[in-house]
C-alpha positions as CSV (number, residue, x, y, z in Angstrom):
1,X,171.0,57.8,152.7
2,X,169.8,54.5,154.7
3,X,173.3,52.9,153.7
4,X,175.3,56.3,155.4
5,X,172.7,55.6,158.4
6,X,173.8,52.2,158.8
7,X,177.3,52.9,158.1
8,X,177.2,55.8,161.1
9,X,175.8,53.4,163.5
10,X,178.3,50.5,163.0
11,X,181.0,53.0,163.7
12,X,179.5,53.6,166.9
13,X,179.3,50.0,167.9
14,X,175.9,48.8,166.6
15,X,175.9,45.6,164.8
16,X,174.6,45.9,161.2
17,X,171.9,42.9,162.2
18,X,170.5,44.7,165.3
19,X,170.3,48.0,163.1
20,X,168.6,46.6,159.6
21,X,166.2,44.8,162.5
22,X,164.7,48.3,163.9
23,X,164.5,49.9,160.2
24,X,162.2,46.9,159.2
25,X,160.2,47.0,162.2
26,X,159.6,50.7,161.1
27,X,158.4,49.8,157.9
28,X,161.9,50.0,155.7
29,X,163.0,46.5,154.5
30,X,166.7,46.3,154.2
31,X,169.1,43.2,154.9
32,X,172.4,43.4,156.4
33,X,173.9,41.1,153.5
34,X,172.5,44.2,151.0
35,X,174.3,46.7,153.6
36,X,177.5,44.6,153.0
37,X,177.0,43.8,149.2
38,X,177.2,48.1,149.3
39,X,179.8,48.6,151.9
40,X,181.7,46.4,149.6
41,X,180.6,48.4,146.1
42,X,178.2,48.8,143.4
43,X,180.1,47.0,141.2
44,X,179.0,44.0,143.1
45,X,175.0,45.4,142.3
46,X,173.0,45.4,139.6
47,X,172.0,48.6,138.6
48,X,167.9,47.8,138.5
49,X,168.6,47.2,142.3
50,X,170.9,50.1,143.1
51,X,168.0,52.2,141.4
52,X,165.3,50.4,143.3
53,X,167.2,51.0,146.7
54,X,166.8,54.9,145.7
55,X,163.5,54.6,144.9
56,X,162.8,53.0,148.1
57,X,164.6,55.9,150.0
58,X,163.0,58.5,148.2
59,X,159.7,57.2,148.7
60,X,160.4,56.4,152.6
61,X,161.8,60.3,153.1
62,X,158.5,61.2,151.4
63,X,156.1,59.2,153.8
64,X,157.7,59.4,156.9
65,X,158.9,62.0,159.3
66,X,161.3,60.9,162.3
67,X,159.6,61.8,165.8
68,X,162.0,64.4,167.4
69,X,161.0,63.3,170.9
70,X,160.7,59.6,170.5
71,X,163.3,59.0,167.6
72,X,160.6,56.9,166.0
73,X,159.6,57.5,162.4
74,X,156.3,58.6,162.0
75,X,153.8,59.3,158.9
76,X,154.0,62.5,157.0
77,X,150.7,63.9,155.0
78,X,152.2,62.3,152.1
79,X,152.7,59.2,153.6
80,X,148.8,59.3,152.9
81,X,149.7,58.9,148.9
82,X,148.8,55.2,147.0
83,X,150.9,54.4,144.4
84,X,149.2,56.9,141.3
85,X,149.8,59.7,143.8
86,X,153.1,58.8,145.0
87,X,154.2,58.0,141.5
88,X,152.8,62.0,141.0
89,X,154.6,63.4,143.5
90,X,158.1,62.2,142.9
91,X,157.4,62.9,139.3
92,X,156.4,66.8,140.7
93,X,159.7,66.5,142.4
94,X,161.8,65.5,139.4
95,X,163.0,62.8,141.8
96,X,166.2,60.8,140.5
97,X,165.5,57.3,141.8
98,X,169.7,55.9,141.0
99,X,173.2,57.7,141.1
100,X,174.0,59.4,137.6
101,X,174.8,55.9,135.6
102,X,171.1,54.6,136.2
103,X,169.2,58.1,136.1
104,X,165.9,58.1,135.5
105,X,161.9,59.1,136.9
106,X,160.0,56.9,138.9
107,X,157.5,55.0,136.9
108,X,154.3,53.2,138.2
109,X,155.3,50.2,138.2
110,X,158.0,51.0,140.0
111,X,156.4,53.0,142.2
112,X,154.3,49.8,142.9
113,X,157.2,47.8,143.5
114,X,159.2,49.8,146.3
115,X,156.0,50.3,147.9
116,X,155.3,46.5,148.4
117,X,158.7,46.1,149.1
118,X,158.5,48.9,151.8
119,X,154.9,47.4,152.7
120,X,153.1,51.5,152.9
121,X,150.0,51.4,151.4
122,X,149.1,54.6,151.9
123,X,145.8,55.3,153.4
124,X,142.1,54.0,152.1
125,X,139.0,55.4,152.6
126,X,137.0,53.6,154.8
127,X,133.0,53.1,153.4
128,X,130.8,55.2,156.0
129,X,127.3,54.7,156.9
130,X,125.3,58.4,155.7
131,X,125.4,60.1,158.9
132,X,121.4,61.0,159.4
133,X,119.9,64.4,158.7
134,X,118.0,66.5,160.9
135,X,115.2,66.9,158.0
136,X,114.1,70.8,157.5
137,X,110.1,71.4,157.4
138,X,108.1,73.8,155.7
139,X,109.3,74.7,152.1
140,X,113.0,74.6,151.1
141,X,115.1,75.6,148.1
142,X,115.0,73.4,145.0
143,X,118.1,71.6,143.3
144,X,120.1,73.7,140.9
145,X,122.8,71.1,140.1
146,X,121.1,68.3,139.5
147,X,124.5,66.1,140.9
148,X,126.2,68.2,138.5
149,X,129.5,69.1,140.8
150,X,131.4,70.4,137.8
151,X,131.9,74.1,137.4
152,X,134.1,75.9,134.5
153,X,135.0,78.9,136.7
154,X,135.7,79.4,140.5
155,X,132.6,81.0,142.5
156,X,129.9,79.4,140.1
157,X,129.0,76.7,142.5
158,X,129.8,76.3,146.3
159,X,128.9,73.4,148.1
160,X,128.6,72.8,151.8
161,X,127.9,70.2,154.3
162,X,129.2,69.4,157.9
163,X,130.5,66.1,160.1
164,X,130.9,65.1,163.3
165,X,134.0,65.0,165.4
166,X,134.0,62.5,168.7
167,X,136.0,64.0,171.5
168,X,136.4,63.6,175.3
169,X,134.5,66.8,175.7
170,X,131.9,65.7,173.5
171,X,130.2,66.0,169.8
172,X,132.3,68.9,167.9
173,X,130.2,70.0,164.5
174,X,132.9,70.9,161.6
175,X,131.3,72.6,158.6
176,X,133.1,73.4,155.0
177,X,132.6,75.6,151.9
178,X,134.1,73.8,148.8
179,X,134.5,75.5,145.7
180,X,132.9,72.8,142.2
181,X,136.2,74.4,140.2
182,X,139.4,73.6,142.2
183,X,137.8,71.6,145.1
184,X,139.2,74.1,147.2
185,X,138.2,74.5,150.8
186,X,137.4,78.2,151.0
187,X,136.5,77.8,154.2
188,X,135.4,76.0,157.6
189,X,133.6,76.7,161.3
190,X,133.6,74.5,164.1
191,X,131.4,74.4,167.0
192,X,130.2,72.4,170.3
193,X,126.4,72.6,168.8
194,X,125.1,72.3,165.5
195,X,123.3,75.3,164.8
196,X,122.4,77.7,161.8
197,X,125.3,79.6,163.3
198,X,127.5,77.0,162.4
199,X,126.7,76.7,158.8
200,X,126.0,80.7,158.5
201,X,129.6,81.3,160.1
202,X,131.3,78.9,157.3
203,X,129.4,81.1,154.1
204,X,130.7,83.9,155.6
205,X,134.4,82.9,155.4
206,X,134.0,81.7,152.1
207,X,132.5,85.0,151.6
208,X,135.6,86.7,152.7
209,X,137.9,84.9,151.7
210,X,137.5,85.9,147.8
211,X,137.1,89.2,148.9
212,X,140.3,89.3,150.2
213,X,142.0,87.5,147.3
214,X,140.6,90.0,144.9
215,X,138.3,87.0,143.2
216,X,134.9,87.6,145.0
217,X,131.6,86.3,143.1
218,X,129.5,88.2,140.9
219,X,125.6,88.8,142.6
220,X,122.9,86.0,141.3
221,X,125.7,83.9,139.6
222,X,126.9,82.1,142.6
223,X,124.8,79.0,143.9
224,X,125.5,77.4,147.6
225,X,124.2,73.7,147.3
226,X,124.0,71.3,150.4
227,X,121.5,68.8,151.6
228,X,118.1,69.2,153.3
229,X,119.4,68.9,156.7
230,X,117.2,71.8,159.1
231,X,120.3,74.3,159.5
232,X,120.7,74.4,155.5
233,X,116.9,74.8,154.9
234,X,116.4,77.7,158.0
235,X,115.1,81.2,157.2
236,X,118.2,82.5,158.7
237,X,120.7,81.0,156.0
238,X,118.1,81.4,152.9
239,X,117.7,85.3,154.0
240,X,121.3,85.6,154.5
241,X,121.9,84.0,151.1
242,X,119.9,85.6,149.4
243,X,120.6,89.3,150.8
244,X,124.4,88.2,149.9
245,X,123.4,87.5,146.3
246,X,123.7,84.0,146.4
247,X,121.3,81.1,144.9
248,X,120.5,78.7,147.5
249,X,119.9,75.1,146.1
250,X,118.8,72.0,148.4
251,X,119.2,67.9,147.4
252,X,116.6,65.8,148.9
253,X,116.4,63.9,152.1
254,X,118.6,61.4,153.1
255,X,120.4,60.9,149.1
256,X,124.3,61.6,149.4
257,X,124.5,62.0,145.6
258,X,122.7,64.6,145.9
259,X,126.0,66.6,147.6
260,X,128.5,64.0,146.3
261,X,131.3,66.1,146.5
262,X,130.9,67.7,150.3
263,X,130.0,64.0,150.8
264,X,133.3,62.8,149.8
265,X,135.6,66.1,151.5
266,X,133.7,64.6,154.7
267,X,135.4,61.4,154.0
268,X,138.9,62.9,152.9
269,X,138.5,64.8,156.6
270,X,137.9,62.2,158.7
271,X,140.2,59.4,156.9
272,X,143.4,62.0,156.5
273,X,142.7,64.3,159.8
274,X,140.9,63.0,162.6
275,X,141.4,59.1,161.8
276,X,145.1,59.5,162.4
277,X,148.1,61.4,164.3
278,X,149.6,63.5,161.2
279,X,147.8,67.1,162.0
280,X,147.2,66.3,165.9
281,X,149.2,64.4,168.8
282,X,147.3,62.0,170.8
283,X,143.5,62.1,171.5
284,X,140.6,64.4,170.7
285,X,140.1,65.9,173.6
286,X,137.7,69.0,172.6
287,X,137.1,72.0,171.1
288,X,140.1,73.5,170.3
289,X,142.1,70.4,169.7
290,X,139.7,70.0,166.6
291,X,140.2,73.4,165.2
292,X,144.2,73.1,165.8
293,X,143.7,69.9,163.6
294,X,141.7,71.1,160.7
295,X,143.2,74.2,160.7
296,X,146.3,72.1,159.8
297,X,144.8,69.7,157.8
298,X,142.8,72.2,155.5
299,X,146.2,74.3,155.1
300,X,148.0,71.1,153.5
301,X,144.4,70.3,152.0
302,X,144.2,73.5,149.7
303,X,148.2,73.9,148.9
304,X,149.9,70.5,149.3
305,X,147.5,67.7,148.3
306,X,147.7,65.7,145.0
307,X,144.2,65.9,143.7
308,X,143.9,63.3,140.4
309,X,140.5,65.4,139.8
310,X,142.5,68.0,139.1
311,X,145.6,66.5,136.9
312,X,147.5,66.0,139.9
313,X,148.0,69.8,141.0
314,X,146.6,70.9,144.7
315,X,143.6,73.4,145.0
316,X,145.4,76.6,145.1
317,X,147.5,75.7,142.4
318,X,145.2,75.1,140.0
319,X,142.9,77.9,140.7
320,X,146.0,80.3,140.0
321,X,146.8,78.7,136.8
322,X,143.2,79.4,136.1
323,X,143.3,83.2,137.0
324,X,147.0,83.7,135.4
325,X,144.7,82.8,131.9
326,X,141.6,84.3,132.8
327,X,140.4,87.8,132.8
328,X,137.9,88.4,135.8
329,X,135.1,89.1,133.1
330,X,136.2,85.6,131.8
331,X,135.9,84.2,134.9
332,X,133.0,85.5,136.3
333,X,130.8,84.5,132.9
């Protein structure tokens, strides 16, 4: 409890004023006469701003982590949240936001309230230039989804892309397998040099990865769908894909609609991971840094994060919902 925190600290010596100072500075607005109209008793409060103070502290625990070596508070991956996702979450959580006589479940107006009051705004999605594709020659595969990204059963449509990652070391290439169904990440590959291999390595995973979940695809029902970028369109990948069993399918040059949803995972990546210090302390400074990152980052990604697409439930979660009510014949159809 923020009131218990300042109470602690003025029995130490700390003046309430200096106290309620540092918590605004780190982003919790709280006023030493409130402190006092509490120290003194609810009865003196109303019981809209008693439940609002929860609220508040709720949300703040939720969003922000304390620093163990600086003492600072520091954002959490749900710190990330807005206020529909936020208002999710504590919903998830069956979060009380008031003592017993003003019970209840965060609402989003309320939710939209104590975040203004707390000033978070969770974190937006910056707009991005297309980053340029290395255009494939000869012939390529043609477009199976036709920007259709939706899929009624995992392992019916896969799509794929890869990003950029600046570091001191230099350009670092991430590439990701994302399943239409649950959005899941199935998996990723990282690299100094953007390669076939780097886009080959990533199917494989995926590849894997159902197999040892005891979901893997059926043959000639599966289609892998990226953009026309050279690694995507080589003979390499369309051999492998199709030896594998898997449809290849290619959107045309240069059109991001044409892999929307990769399109926007790129986005989620570099606006949740690499844009801030949640899944990695201080700079980018190669290789390895990158993978420790993502590896972090994909982990919450698939088991943690709200996804609205999918009625508020994270990847994993939803897929297993799915397979608790589906027989794999039903599934694979």
């Amino acid at each position: 409890m923020i009131m218990d925190f300042i109470r602690s600290q003025e029995q130490v010596g700390r003046s309430v004023e200096s106290v309620c100072r540092v918590l605004r500075q780190q982003g919790l607005q709280v006023a030493a006469r409130t402190y006092r109209a509490a120290k003194a008793g609810y009865a003196s409060l109303s019981a809209g701003l008693v439940a609002m103070a929860y609220l508040m502290n709720a949300i703040h625990t939720l969003a922000y982590r304390v620093d163990h070596a600086t003492g600072a508070f520091r954002l959490a991956p749900e710190g990330l949240y807005g206020r529909r996702k936020m208002t999710a979450l504590l919903a998830r959580l069956g979060q009380p936001v008031g003592p017993d006589a003003v019970a209840g479940y965060a609402s989003y107006d309320r939710v939209h309230r104590a975040m203004s009051l707390l000033r978070h705004n969770g974190i937006r999605r910056a707009k991005r230039k297309r980053q340029r594709t290395d255009r494939g020659d000869g012939r390529r595969a043609g477009d199976l989804l036709g920007r259709d990204f939706t899929a009624p059963a995992p392992n019916i449509t896969w799509v794929t892309d890869f990003t950029y990652v600046h570091t001191h070391a230099g350009w670092v290439y991430v590439a990701f397998v994302i399943d239409c169904f649950s959005h899941r990440i199935l998996s990723w590959s990282a690299a100094t040099s953007k390669t076939t291999d780097l886009v080959m390595d990533a199917v494989r995973m995926a590849v894997a990865t159902r197999a040892r979940e005891g979901h893997p695809y059926q043959r000639d029902q599966l289609i892998h769908h990226s953009d026309a970028g050279s690694q995507y369109t080589s003979i390499r990948l369309t051999e492998h894909l199709l030896t594998e069993g898997i449809l290849p399918s290619i959107g045309t040059v240069g059109d991001a609609y044409d892999n929307a949803l990769a399109e926007t995972n790129m986005g989620l990546y570099k606006s949740e991971c690499i844009e801030t210090d949640i899944f990695h302390d201080g700079p980018w400074r190669g290789l390895g840094d990158v993978e420790a990152g993502t590896a972090a980052w994909v982990t919450w990604y698939n088991h943690d994060r709200l996804h609205g697409t999918l009625r508020m439930v994270p990847p994993i979660e939803y897929e297993t919902a799915h397979y608790a009510t589906h027989t794999p014949t039903q599934t694979g159809a």
